[in-house]
Structure formats: C-alpha cells, structure tokens
N, C-alpha and C positions, 0 to 999 in steps of 0.2 A: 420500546423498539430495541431489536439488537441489531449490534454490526459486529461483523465476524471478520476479524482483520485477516489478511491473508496473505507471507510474506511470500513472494517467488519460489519455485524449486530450485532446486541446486542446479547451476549454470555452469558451462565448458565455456572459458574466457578464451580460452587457446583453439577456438573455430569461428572464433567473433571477425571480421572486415573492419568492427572499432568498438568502441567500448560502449556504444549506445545497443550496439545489436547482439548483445551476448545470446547466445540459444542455450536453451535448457540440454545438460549430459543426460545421457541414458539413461543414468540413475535421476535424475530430477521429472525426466518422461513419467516415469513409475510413480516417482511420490506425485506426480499432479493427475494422477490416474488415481493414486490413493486419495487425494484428496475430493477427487468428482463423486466420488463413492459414496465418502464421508459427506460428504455438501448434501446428498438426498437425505438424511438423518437429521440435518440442521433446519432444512425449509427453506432454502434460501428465494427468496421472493425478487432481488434485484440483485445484479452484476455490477460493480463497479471496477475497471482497472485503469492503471495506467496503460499508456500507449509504447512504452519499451517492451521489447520483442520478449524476453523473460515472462514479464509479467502476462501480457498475450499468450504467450505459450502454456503457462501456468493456469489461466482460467478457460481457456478453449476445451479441456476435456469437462469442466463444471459447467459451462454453456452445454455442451453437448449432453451431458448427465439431465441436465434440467432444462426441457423444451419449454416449457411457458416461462423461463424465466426472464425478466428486463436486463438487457446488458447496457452499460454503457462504458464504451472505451474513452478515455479523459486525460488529455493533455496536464492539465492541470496536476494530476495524479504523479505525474513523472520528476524522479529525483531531480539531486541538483545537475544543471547545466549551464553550461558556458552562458546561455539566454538567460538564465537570473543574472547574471553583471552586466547585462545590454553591450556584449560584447566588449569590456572591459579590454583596453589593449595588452595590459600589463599578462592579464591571464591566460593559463593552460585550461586547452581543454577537458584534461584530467582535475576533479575535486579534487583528489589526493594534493596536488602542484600548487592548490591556493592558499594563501597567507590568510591569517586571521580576519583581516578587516574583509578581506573578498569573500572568507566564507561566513561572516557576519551580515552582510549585503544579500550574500544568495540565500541566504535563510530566510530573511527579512520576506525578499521575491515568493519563495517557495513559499512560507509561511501566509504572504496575500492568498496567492494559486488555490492553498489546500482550502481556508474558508471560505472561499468564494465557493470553492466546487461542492464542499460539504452545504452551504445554505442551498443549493441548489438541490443535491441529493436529499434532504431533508423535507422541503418545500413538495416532492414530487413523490415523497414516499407518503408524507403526509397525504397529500390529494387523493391518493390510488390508495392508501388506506394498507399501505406495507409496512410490515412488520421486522423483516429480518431481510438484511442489506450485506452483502457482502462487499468486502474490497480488497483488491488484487494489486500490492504494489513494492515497492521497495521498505527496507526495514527503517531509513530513516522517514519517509513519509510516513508509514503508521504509526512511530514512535510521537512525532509532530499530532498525530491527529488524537493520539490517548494522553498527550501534554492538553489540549484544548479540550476532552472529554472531564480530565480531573483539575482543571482549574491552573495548572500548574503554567509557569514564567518558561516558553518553548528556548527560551536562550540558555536555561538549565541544561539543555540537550546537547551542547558544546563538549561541557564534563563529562555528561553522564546518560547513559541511553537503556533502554531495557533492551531486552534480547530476544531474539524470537528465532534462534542456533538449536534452544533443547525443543520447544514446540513451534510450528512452521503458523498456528495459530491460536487467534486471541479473540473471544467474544467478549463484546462491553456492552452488558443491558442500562437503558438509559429510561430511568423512569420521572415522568413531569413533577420537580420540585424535592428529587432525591438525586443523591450522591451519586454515579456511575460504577457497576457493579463489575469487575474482572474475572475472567477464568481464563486459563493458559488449557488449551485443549490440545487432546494427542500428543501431550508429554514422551520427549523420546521418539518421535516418529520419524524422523530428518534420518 
C-alpha cells in the first residue's frame, strides 16, 4: 500500500477572518493545480484530508482531476487546536501561545485523533482492495503519521520534525512485515 502525504499549498494568512480559515494565495492556487496534475501519475485511489479550509482547498483540484476517486474529509486530520486541551482555561487559541505541558497534552489528543483515523483509513482501504491513499493535511500531522509509519517515539517531534518546505510531498510504501519505504517527491516544486 502507498500513502502519498500531501502538505497544503502555500496559504495568504493576511485574508484569513482567524487562523483556522487561512485560504490558499494565488501562488498556492497554482501549486495545488500542479499538484491535481501530478495526482493522475500517482493513481491515487482514495482522498484523505483534513477539514481546515487550506488543506480543502489544496485537494479540491485533485478531487476534481480524479472523478472515481474516494474522498474523505476528517476532522481527525486537523492540526492542533484549542479542542485538544478540552478547552484548557489557561490557553490561547493560537499553538504558537502554548507552554510546554499544553503543547504536550495537545499532542497526546492529536496523536489519539490521527490513529484512530488511520485504523479506519486502513481498514477501508483494505476492504475495497486500495492501494494508494492519498492525504491532505498540515506538516505537523504528517510528520505525526510518518513517526507511527517508522516506529519512532511521536514525542521526538517536539525537537525535531522533518520538512516538507523543499517537496510539498511524501510517499511511504508499506509493505506486510517490512520496514516503511520513503521518497520525497517533486523536489523543489513549492
């Protein structure tokens, strides 16, 4: 099975109403128009994204490139939010605003959110007999999900995150009872 991680296009912050509804800038329009393009070359068989307006915007021209494709838009999928700390009084609604232990907590959240959604995505790829899953979300949630692909401790991801700045994506072939296999695709595309 592969999943073809897929970080957002480049976003205009300064025509957001709040930080939840950023839209994709004109340049970001273009790259996720490159990217719908590119998606017919991959095969992509199922949609996955978050439900932040970016990431929406970002797979809407790859929905549209690929008519029989499964989409699912998923809650789950969506970075941190003030709703990983159950409304924490202490906290701003900006991550940036949280102290350690809050953004230790909302990790923990996020961290339930993404394997629950992935057993799910899995479980249904399985059934339908799909092969290549794409997903559409923020660079710390697929960092999160290629921490759980290779095994590794997601609280490592405090320090240290990979990047996905020089390629906007990341396919991870996962073969039953082998290692998870990387390629950073479209190098330099962003």
């Amino acid at each position: 099975m592969e999943f073809y991680l897929i970080r957002h296009a480049e976003t205009d912050a300064g025509r957001a109403p709040d930080p939840y509804s950023v839209p994709l800038s004109p340049r970001g329009q273009e790259q996720a128009q490159r990217l719908a393009a590119r998606s017919r070359a991959w095969g992509l068989q199922m949609l996955c994204v978050s439900a932040t307006r970016r990431d929406m915007d970002t797979a809407d021209p790859i929905a549209d490139a690929l008519p029989d494709l499964v989409r699912w838009d998923l809650e789950e999928l969506e970075d941190l939010s003030l709703d990983d700390l159950n409304y924490e009084p202490g906290a701003g609604h900006l991550v940036e605003t949280w102290n350690e232990t809050q953004l230790e907590n909302g990790l923990i959240s996020l961290w339930g959110r993404l394997t629950a959604a992935y057993a799910r995505i899995q479980v249904y790829a399985q059934t339908y007999g799909l092969e290549r899953v794409g997903v559409v979300a923020d660079e710390r949630v697929l960092n999160l999900l290629l921490a759980y692909w290779l095994g590794l401790d997601w609280r490592l991801l405090q320090q240290a995150r990979l990047s996905f700045a020089e390629s906007p994506v990341c396919r991870v072939t996962l073969a039953e009872g082998e290692q998870a296999v990387i390629a950073w695709l479209d190098k330099g595309e962003r």
